[in-house]
N, C-alpha and C positions, 0 to 999 in steps of 0.2 A: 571522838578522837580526831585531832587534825592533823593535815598529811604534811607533815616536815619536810616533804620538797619542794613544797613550792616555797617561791620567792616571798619575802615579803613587800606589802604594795609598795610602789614608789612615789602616789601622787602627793604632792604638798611637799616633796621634799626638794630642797636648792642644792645645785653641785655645789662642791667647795669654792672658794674664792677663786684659787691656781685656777680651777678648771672655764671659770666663765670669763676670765679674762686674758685664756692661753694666746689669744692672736695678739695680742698685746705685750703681753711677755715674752713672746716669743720671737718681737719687732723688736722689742727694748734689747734682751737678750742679744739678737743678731747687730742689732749696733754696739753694741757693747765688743762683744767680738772682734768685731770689724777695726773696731777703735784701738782695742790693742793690739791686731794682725798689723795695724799699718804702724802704730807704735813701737812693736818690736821688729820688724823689717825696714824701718827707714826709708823707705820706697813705695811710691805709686806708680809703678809700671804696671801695664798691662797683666803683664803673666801674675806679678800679685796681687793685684785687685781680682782677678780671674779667682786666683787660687784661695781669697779669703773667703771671698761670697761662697765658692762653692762649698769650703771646710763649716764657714759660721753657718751658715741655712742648712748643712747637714745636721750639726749641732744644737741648732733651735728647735728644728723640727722635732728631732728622735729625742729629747732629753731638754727641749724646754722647760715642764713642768716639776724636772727635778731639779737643775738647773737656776729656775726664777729668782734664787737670791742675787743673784749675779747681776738682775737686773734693775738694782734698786738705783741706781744712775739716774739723776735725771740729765731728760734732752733739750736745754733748754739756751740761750746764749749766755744766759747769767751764770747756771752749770758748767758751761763750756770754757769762759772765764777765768771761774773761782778753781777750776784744775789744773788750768797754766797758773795762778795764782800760789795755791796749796804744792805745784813743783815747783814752783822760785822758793816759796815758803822753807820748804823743806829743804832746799841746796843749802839758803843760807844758815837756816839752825844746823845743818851738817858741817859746813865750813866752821862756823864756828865753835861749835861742840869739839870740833878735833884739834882747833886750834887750842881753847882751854884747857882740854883733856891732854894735847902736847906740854903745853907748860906746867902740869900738873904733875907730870912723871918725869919733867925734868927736874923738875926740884926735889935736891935733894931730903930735904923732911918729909915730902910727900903729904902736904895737910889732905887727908881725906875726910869726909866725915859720913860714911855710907850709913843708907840707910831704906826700910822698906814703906813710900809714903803711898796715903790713900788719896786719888784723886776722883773726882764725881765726871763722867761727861754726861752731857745731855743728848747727844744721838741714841737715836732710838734701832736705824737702820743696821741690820747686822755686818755688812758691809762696810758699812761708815766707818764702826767700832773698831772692824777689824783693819781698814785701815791708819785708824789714828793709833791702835795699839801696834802695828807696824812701823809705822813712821816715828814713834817713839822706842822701840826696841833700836830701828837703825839708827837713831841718833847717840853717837860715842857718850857715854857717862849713863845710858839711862837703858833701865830693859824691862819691858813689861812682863812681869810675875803670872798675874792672873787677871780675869775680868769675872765679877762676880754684880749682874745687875749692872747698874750705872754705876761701879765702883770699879778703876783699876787700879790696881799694884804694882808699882811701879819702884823697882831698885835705883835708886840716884843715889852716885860714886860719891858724889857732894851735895847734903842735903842742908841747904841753908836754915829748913823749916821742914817741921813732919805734919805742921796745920792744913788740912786737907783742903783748906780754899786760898791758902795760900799756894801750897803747891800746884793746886789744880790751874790756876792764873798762869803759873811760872811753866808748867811744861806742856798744858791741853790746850789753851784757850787759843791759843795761834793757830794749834791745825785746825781746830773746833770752827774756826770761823769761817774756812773755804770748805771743809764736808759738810756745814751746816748748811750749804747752799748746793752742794754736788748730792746729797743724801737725804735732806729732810732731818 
């Protein structure tokens, strides 16, 4: 009879991923941070660069490894870019989704023709997803339902087409093009 407290061995066995590459995610991580401490402050003073570092490197450290989605970002200048890119991107489908969306409810017929289309993205990174399914909810006329797989859902107030590669062209393939480079 064997004694059930002891451990079982551990030779031959590999940590998980998260774990052999926590100093790495945990670098990504704290820049990640950093990037939207100084994003949301609008400021590189002193006292906030002070106060980033010290809030992100608490944050990496104690909770990197639960964290690590966060640091699907890359750090690259092509990444750095394609994110002022994908924010212009996104002003102007915003600008003009409101503008359409204005002249849409100002007329009086109101032609809508709502409907719930399927579209494919090819991001793989959970982050990415969830950013492109954000960036599509915020834009006026369009909200993202659900994400099931590389499939979203997507409600458009005016759906020219419910052919899934047609619509996937008309409302993903723009943002698709700067997280494709920010995300992998």
């Amino acid at each position: 009879m064997s004694d059930q407290s002891t451990p079982p061995p551990t030779q031959g066995l590999k940590a998980p991923p998260f774990a052999r590459n926590a100093p790495q995610i945990s670098l990504r991580l704290f820049a990640t941070l950093m990037l939207f401490w100084l994003l949301l402050n609008g400021s590189i003073s002193l006292a906030t660069l002070i106060t980033g570092v010290i809030v992100a490197a608490i944050i990496a450290l104690f909770f990197g490894s639960s964290l690590s989605f966060l640091s699907g970002l890359r750090l690259t200048p092509a990444a750095l870019l394609a994110s002022v890119g994908f924010i212009g991107f996104f002003l102007k489908e915003l600008i003009k989704a409101n503008l359409i969306l204005a002249k849409l409810v100002l007329t009086p017929a109101l032609p809508i023709s709502p409907a719930i289309v399927k579209v494919r993205t090819t991001l793989t990174d959970p982050v990415g997803r969830l950013l492109l399914a954000n960036a599509i909810t915020l834009t006026p006329g369009t909200l993202t339902c659900d994400i099931q797989g590389e499939w979203l859902y997507i409600h458009w107030v005016v759906a020219p087409t419910t052919d899934p590669d047609t619509a996937t062209k008309a409302i993903v393939s723009g943002f698709e093009n700067y997280l494709e480079v920010m995300y992998g």
